[in-house]
C-alpha positions in Angstrom: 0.0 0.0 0.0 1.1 3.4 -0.7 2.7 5.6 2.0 -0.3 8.4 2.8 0.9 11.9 3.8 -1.4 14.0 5.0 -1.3 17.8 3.6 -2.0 20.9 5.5 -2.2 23.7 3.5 -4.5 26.6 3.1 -3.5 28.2 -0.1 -5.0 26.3 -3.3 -2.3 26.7 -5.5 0.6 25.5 -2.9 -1.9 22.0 -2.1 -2.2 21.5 -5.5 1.2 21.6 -7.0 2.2 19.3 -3.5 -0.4 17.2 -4.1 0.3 16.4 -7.5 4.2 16.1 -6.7 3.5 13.4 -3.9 0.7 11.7 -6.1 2.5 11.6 -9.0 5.5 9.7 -7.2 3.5 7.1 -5.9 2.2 8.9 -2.1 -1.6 8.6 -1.3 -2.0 12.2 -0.4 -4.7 13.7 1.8 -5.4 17.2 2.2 -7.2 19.8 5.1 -7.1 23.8 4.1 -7.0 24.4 8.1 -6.6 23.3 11.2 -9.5 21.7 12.9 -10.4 19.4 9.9 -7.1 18.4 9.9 -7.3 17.2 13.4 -10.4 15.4 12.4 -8.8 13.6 9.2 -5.5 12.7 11.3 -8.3 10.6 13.3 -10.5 9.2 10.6 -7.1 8.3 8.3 -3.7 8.5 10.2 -1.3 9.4 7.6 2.4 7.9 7.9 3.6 11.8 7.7 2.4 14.9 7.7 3.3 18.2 6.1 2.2 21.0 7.9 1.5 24.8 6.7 3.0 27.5 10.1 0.5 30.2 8.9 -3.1 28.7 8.6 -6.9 29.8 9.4 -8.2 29.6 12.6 -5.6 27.0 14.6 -2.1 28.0 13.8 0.6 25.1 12.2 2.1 25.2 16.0 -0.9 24.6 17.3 -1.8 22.1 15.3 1.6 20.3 15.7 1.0 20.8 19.4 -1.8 18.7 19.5 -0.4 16.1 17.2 2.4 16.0 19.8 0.3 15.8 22.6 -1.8 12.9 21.3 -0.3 9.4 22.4 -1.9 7.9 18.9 0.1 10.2 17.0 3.2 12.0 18.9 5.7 10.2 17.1 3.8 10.8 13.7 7.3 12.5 11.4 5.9 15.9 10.6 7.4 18.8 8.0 7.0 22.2 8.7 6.6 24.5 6.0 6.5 28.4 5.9 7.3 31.5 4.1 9.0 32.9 7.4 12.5 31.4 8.1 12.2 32.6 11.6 9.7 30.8 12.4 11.8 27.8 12.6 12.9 27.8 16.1 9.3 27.5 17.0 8.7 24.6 14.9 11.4 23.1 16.1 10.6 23.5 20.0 7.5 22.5 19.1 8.4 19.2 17.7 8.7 19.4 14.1 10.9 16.5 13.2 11.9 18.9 9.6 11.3 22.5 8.5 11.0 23.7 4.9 10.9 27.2 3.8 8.7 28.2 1.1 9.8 28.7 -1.8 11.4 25.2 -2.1 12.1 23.1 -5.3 9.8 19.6 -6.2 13.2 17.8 -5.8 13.6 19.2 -2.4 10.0 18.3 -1.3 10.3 15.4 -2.8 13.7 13.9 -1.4 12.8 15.4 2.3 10.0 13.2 2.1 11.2 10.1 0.9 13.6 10.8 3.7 11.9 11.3 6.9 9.4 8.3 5.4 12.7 6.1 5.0 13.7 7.0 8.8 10.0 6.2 10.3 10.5 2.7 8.7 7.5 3.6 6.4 8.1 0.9 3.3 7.7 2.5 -0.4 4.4 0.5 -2.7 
């Protein structure tokens, strides 16, 4: 079965270019535009790894990753940060992001951080 990631991101254009990326290379790719329904979706379909927008609607990337963290289901869950605001990676990074990403990045860069953190969780490839 194919590795599902989970995408949280709340600009169109940004999902759809990832999701096409991760698709396209064989990932089974979920997607929430913000916060709360990704909470909900990490429930109904836990995802082998998650890529998580900082700057979202309603519940912030932090807080979002806060509450993956604090969830025994899903604390060790590899998640990737991404943002626009290369500051903001201390923050991710306290608050358990296992990798951060700033925006803009390259498909190959996506792409290879993903395989990566996947590789290192132990998730097998379809």
């Amino acid at each position: 079965m194919a590795p599902h990631v989970l995408l949280i991101e709340d600009e169109p254009n940004i999902a759809e270019a990832i999701g096409f990326l991760l698709t396209r290379d064989g990932f089974r790719v979920s997607h929430a535009g913000d916060g709360a329904a990704a909470l909900v979706l990490l429930r109904q379909d836990p995802p082998d790894l998650v890529i998580l927008d900082h700057m979202l609607p309603g519940m912030s990337g932090l807080e979002v990753l806060t509450a993956v963290r604090a969830d025994p289901e899903s604390r060790e869950l590899p998640v990737m940060m991404l943002t626009a605001r290369g500051r903001d990676r201390e923050m991710a990074e306290r608050a358990g992001a296992d990798r951060f990403m700033t925006k803009p990045f390259s498909n190959a860069e996506i792409l290879a951080e993903v395989r990566a953190m996947l590789a290192r969780s132990g998730t097998p490839r379809a």
